[in-house]
C-alpha positions as CSV (number, residue, x, y, z in Angstrom):
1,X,16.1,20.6,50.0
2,X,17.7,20.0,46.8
3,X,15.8,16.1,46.6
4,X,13.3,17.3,45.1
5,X,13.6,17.4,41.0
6,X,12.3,20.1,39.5
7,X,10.2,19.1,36.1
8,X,11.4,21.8,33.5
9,X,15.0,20.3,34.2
10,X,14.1,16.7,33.6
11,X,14.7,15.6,30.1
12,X,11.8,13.8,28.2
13,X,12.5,11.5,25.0
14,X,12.2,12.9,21.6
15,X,8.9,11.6,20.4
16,X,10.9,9.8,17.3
17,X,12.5,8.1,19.2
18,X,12.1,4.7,18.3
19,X,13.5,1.1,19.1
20,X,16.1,-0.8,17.4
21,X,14.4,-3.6,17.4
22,X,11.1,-2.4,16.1
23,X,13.0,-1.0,13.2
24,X,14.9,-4.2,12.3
25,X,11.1,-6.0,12.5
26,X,9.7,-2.9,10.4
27,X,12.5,-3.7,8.0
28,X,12.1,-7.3,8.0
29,X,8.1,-6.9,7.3
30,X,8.5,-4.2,4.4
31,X,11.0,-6.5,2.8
32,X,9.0,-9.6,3.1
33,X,5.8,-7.4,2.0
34,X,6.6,-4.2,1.1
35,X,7.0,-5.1,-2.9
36,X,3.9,-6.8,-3.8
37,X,2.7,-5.2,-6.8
38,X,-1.0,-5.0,-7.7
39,X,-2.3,-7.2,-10.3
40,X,-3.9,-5.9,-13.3
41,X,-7.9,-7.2,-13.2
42,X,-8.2,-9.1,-16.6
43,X,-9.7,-7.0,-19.1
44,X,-12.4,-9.1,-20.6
45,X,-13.9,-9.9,-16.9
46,X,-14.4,-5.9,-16.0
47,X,-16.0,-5.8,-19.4
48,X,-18.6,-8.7,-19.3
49,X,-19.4,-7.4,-15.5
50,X,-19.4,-4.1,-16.3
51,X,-21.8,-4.6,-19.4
52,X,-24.6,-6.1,-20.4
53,X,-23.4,-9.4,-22.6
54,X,-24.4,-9.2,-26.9
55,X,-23.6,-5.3,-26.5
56,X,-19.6,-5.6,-27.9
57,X,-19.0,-7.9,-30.6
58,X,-15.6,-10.0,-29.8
59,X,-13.6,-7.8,-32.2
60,X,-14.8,-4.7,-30.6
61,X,-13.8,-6.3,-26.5
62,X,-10.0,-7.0,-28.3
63,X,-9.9,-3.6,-29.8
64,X,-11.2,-2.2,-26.3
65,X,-8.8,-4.2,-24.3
66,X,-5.9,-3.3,-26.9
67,X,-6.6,0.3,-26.2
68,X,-6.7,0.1,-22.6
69,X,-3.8,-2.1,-22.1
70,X,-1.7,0.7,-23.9
């Protein structure tokens, strides 16, 4: 009678439950890839794609890229 198991009595996992092990290799990825820092594109290239060439005289692209690097 009793052999039966009743479903609001059985217990269910948390869903953030998680396992060791796939936190130790989530760990072990982050720290081998988790710090890359984005490089800067180079100033001058965005400029000479972005614009048509002759329309910034080479004193004008280093002021520009002065500006924009600060």
């Amino acid at each position: 009678m009793n052999a039966q198991t009743h479903l609001m009595y059985t217990r269910t996992f948390h869903p953030l439950r998680v396992n060791v092990d796939a936190i130790h290799a989530l760990a072990l990825w982050l720290k081998a890839n988790g710090s890359r820092q984005i490089r800067q594109p180079e100033l001058r290239s965005v400029m000479s794609e972005r614009y048509p060439a002759g329309l910034f005289t080479e004193d004008e692209v280093q002021a520009l890229c002065d500006l924009l690097k600060n």
